[in-house]
Every structure is written in C-alpha cells, then in structure tokens.
Z-matrix of the N, CA and C atoms (Angstrom, degrees):
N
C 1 1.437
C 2 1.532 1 108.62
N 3 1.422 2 128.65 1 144.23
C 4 1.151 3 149.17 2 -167.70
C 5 1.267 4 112.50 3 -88.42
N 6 1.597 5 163.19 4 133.26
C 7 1.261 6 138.89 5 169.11
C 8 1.318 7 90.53 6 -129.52
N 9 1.405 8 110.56 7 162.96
C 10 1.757 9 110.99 8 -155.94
C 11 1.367 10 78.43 9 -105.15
N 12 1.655 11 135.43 10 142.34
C 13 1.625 12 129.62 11 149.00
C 14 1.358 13 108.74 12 -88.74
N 15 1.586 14 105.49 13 154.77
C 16 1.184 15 142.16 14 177.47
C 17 1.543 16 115.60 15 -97.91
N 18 1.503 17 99.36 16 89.07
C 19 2.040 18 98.18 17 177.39
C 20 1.810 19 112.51 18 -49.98
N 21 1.121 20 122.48 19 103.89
C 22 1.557 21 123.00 20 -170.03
C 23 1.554 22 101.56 21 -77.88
N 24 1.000 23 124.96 22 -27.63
C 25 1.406 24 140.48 23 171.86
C 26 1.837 25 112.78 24 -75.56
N 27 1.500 26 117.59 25 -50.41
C 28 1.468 27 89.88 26 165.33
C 29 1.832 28 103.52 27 -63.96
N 30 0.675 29 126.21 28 -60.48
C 31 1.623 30 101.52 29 178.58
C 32 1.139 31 132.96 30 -5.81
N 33 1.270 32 104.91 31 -76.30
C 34 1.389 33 127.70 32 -172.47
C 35 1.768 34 103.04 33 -51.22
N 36 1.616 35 103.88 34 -54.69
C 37 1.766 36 112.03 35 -171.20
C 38 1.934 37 98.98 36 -59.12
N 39 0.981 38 114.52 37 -39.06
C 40 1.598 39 125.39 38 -172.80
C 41 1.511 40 91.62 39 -67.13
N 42 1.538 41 125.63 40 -74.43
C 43 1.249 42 101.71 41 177.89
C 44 1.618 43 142.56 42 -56.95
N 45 1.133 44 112.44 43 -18.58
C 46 1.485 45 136.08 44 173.69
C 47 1.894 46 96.91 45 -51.16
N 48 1.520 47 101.74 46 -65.79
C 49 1.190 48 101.88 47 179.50
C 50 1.321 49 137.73 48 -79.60
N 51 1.655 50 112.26 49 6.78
C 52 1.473 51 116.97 50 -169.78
C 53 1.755 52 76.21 51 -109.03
N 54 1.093 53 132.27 52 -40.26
C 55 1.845 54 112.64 53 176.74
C 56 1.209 55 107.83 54 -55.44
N 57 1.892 56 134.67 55 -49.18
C 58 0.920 57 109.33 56 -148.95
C 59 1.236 58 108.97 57 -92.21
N 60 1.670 59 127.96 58 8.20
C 61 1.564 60 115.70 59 164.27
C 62 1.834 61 97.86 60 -102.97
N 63 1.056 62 140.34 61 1.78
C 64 0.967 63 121.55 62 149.19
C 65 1.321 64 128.87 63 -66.77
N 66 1.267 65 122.16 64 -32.74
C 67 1.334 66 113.42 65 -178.16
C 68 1.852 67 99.06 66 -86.68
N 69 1.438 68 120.27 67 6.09
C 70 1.321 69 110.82 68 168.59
C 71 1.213 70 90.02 69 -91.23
N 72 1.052 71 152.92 70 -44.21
C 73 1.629 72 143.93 71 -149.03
C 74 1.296 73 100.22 72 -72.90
N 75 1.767 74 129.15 73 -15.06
C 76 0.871 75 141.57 74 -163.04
C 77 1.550 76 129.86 75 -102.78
N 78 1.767 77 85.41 76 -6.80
C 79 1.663 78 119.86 77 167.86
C 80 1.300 79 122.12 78 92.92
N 81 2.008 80 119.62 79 20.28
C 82 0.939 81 136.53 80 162.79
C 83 1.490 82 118.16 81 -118.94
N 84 1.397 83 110.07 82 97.90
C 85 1.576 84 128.53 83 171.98
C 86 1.585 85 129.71 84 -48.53
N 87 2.193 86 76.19 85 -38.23
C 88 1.515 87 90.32 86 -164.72
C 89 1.639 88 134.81 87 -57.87
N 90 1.820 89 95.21 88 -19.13
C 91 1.554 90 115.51 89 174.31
C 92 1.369 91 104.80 90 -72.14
N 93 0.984 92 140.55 91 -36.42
C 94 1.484 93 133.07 92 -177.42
C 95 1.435 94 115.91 93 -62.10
N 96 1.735 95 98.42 94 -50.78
C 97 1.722 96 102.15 95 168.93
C 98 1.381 97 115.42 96 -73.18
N 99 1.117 98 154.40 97 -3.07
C 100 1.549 99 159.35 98 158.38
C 101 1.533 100 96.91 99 -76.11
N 102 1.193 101 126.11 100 -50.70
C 103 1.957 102 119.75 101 176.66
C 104 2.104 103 106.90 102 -51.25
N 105 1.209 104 90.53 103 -18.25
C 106 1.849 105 86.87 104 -167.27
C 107 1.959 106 99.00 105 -67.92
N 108 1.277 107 114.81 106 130.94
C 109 1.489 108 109.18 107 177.81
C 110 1.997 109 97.14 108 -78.16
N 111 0.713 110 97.58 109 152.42
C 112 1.782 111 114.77 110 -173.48
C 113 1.789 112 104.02 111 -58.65
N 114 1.379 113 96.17 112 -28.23
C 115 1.987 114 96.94 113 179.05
C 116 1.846 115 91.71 114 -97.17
N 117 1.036 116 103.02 115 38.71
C 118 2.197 117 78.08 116 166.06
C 119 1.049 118 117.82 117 -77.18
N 120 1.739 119 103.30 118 169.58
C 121 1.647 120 114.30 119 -175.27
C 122 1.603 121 82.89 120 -112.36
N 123 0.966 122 109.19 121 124.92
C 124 1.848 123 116.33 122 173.03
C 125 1.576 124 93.42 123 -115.30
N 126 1.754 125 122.81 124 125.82
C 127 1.670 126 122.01 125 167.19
C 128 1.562 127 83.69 126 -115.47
N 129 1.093 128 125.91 127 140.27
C 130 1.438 129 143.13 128 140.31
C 131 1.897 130 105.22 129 -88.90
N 132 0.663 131 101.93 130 130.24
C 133 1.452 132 103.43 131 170.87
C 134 1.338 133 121.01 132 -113.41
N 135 1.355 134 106.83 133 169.28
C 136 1.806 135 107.16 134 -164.36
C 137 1.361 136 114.16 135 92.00
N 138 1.333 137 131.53 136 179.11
C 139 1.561 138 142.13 137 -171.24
C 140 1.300 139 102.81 138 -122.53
N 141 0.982 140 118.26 139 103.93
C 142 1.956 141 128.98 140 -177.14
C 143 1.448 142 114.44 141 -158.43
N 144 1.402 143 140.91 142 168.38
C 145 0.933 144 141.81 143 142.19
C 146 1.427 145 131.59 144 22.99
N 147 2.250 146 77.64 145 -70.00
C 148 1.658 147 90.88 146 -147.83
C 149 1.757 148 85.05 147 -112.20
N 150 1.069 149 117.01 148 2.96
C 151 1.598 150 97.63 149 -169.94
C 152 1.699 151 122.02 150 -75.76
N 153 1.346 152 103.30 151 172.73
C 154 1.689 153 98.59 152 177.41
C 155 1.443 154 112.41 153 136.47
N 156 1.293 155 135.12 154 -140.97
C 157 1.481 156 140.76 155 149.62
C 158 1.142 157 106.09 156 -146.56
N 159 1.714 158 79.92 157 148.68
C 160 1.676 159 111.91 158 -171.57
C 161 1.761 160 104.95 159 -117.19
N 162 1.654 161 106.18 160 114.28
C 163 1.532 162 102.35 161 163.24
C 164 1.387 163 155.40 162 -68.61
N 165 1.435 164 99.57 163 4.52
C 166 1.359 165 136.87 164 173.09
C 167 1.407 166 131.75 165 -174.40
N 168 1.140 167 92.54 166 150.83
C 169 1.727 168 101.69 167 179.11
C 170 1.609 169 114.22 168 -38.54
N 171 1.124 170 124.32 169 -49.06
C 172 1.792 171 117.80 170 179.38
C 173 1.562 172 88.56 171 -66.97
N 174 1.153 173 144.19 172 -46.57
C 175 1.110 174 135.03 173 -154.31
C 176 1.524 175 108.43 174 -68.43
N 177 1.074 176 111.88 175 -57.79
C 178 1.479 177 125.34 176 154.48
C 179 1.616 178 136.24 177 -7.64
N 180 1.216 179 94.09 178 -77.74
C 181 1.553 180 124.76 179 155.99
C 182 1.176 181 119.86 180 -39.89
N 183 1.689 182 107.64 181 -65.03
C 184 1.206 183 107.38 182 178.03
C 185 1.759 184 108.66 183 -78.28
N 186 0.969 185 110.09 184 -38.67
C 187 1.852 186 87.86 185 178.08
C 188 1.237 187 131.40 186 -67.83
N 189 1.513 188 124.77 187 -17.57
C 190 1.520 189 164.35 188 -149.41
C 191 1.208 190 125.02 189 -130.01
N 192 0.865 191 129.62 190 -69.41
C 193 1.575 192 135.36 191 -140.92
C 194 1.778 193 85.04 192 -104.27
N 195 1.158 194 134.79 193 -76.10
C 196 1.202 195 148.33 194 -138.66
C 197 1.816 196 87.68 195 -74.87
N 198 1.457 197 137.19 196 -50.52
C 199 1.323 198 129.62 197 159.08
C 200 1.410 199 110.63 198 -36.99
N 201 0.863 200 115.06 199 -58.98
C 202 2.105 201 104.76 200 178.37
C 203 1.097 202 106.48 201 -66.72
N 204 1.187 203 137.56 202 -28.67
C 205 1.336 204 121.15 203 175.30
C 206 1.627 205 125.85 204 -68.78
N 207 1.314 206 88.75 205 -19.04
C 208 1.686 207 88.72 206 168.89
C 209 1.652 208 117.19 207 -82.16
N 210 1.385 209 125.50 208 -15.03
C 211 0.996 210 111.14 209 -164.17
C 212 2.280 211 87.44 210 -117.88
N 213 1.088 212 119.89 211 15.13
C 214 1.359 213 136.90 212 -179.64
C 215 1.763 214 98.12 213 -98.98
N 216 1.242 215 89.16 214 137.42
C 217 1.604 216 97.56 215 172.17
C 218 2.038 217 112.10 216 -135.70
N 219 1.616 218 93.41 217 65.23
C 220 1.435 219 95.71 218 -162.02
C 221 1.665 220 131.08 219 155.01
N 222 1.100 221 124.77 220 -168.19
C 223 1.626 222 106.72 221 156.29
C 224 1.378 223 127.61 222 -129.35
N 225 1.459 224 120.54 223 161.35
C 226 1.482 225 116.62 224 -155.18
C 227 1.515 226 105.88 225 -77.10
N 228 1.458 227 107.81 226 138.60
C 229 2.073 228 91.32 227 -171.07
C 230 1.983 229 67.57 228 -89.43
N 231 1.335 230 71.84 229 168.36
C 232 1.861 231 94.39 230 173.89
C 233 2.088 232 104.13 231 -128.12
N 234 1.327 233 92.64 232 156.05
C 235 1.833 234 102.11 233 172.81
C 236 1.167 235 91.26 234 -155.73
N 237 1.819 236 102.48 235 118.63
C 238 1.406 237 101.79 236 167.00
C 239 1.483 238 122.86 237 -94.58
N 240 1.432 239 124.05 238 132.40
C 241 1.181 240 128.57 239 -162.45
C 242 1.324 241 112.71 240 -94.66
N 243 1.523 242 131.53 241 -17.72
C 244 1.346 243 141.35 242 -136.14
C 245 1.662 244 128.74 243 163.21
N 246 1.256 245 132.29 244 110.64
C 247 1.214 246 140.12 245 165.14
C 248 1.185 247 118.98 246 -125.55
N 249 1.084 248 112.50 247 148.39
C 250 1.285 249 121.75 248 -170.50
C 251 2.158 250 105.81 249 -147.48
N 252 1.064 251 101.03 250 128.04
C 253 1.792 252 103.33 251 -173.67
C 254 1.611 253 101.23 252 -107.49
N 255 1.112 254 118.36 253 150.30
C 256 1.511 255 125.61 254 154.00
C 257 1.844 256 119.57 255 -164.62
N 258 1.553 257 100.85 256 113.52
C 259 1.174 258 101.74 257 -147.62
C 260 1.306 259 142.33 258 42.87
N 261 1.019 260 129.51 259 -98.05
C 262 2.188 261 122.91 260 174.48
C 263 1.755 262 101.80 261 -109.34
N 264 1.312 263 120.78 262 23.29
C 265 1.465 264 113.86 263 -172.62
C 266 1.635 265 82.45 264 -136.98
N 267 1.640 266 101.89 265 145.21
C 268 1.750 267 127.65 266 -175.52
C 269 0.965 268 99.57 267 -143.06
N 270 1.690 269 117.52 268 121.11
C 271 1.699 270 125.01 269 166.53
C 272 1.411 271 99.78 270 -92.46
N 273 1.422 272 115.03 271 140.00
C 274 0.940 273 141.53 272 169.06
C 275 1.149 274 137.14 273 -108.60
N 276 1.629 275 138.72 274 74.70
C 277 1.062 276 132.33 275 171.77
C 278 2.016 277 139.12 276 -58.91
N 279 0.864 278 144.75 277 122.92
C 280 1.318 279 132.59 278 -155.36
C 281 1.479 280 93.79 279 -165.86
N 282 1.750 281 95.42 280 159.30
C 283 1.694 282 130.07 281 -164.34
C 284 2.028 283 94.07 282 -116.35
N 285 1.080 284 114.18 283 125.14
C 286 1.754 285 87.19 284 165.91
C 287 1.770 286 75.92 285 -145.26
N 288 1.826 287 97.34 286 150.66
C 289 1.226 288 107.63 287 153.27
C 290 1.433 289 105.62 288 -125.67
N 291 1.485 290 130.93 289 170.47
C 292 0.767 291 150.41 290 -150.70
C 293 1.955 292 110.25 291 -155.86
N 294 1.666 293 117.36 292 123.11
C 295 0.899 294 116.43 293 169.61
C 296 1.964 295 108.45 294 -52.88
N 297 1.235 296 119.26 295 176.34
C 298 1.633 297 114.48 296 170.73
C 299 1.873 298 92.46 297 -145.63
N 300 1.590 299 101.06 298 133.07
C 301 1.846 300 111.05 299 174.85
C 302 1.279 301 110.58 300 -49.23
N 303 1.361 302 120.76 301 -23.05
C 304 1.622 303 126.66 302 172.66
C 305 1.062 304 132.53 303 -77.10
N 306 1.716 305 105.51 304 -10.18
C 307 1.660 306 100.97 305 177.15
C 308 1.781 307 88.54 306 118.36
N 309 1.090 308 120.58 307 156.07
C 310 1.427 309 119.55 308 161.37
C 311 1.983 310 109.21 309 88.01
N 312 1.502 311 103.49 310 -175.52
C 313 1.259 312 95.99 311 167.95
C 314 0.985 313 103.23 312 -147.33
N 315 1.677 314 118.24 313 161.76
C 316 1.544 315 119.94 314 -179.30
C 317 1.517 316 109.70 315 -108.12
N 318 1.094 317 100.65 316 140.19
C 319 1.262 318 96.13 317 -159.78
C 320 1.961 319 100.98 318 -134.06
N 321 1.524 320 122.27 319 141.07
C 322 1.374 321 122.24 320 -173.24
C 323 1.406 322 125.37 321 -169.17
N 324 0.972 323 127.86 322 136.72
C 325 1.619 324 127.25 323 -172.94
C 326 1.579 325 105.69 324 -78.88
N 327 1.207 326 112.35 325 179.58
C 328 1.577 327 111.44 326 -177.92
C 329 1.539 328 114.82 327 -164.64
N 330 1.309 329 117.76 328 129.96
C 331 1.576 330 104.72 329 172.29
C 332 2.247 331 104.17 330 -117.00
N 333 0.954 332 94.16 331 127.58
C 334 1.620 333 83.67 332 -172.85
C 335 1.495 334 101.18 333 -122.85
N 336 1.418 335 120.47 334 131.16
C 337 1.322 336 123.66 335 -174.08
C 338 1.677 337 96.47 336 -101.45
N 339 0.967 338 110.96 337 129.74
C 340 1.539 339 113.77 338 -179.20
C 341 1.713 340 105.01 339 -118.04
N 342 1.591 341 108.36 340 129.24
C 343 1.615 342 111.61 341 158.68
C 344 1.660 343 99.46 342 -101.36
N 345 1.669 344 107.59 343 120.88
C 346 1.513 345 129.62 344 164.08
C 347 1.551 346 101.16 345 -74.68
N 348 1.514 347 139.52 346 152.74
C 349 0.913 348 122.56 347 137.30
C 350 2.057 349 88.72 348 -151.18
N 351 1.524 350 113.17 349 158.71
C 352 1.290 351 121.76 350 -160.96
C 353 1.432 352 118.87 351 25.37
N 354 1.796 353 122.62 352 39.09
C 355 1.135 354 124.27 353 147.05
C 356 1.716 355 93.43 354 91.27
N 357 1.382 356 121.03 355 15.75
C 358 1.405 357 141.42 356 149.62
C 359 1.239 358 133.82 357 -99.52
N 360 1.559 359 135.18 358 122.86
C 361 1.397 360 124.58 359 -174.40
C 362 1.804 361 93.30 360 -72.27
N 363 1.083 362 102.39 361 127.43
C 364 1.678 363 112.75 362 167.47
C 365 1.197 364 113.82 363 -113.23
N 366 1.317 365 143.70 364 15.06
C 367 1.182 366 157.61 365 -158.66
C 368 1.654 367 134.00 366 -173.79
N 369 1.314 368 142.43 367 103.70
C 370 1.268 369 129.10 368 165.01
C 371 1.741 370 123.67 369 -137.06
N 372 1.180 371 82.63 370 163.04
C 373 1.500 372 82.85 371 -174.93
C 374 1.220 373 113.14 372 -155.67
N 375 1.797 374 115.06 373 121.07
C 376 1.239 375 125.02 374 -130.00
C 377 1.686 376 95.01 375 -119.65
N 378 1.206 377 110.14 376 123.23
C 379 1.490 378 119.85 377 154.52
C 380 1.487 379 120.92 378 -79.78
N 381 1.217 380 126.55 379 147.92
C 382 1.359 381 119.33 380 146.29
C 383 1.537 382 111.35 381 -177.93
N 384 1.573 383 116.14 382 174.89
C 385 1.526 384 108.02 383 -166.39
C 386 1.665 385 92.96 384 -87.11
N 387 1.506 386 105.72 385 133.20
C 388 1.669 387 121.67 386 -165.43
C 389 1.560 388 83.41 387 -80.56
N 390 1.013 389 120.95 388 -77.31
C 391 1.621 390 120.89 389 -146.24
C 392 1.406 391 99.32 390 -61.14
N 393 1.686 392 126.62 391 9.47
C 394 1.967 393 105.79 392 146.69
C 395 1.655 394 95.19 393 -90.60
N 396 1.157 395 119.75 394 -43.06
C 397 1.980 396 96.59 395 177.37
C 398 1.202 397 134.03 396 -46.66
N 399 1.508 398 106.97 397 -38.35
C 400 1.643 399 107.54 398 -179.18
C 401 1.594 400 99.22 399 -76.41
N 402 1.243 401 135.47 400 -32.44
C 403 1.329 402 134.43 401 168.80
C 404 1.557 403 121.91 402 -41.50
N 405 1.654 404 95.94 403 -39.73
C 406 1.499 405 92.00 404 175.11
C 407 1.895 406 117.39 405 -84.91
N 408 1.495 407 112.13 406 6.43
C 409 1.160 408 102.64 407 172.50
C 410 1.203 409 114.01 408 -144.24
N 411 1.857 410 103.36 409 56.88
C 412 1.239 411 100.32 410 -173.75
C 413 1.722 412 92.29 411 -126.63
C-alpha cells in the first residue's frame, strides 16, 4: 500500500511567509526585514537604480532599500495577491504602494521568490515592473 507524505516543512515555510506579509498588510514591514538572515542573496532584476545582487542584509539596505527611502515619503502598504510554497522556496505575489516626497504615489506589482531555510529568508529574488523604478529616479 502507498501512503501519500505530507512535506511538514513546506508548511511551516508557507506559513512563515503567509504571517510575514500579513502582518505587512497590516502596516508592519519591519517583520519581514528582521526574517532576512544577515548572509542573504537579494537579486533584483532588471536595469535600474537599485537592481543587481546584494550579499547581505547591510549590503542590501545600503544599496537598495535606503535609495528608496529617499525618494519615499512613508511606508509601503502591501496586498498579498498570491503564494505559492514548494519545499524551502515561497512565491510571492504582492501589490505595494508607496507614498512619493514629490507628491503622488508609487505604485508596483511584485513577484519575490524567497529561499527560507531555519525559519530565515536566505534568499530572494525580486520581480517587478522596472520602468516604474527608473521613473522614480529619473
């Protein structure tokens, strides 16, 4: 007889990541960036600004995160549209807008592939439509 197994671990990685954009949808970011382990591989992809890879979290920040913040006047609401788990990797679909220091809002879809491993994102890899990023730093 055959018995079907149950990955207890995609579970766990699926739930890991359906809390931590819920509690962004909820208007706290900051849990998502505290899940990043300090050695991540962050790829943004596309030709912008901010794109490329980052080998760690300070690296990150500072190549990334801390550039939008200058041209951000606020925090990103998030809507999650979509997850999807398979084994230690979670796709992530999501809506975020963003106030802008100029007036207006920025606004962009996102697909982010995340590697979890010991209940840390150690891995991501970031979709999104480029030609609103270069917009914001053009």
């Amino acid at each position: 007889m055959t018995y079907l197994s149950f990955d207890w671990r995609r579970m766990e990685v699926r739930e890991l990541a359906a809390n931590l954009f819920s509690t962004w949808e909820a208007g706290d970011s900051s849990v998502f960036f505290k899940a990043l382990a300090d050695d991540v591989q962050w790829t943004a992809i596309g030709t912008t600004p901010i794109s490329g890879v980052s080998h760690s979290k300070s690296e990150y920040l500072t190549k990334t995160y801390e550039p939008l913040l200058k041209v951000f006047n606020g925090p990103t609401s998030c809507r999650l549209k979509r997850l999807m788990a398979d084994g230690d990797l979670v796709t992530v679909e999501w809506h975020g807008e963003t106030p802008l220091s100029k007036g207006g809002t920025y606004v962009n879809d996102y697909c982010w592939v995340l590697r979890v491993k010991d209940e840390k994102i150690v891995e991501v890899t970031g979709y999104f439509d480029t030609a609103s990023v270069n917009a914001l730093f053009s």
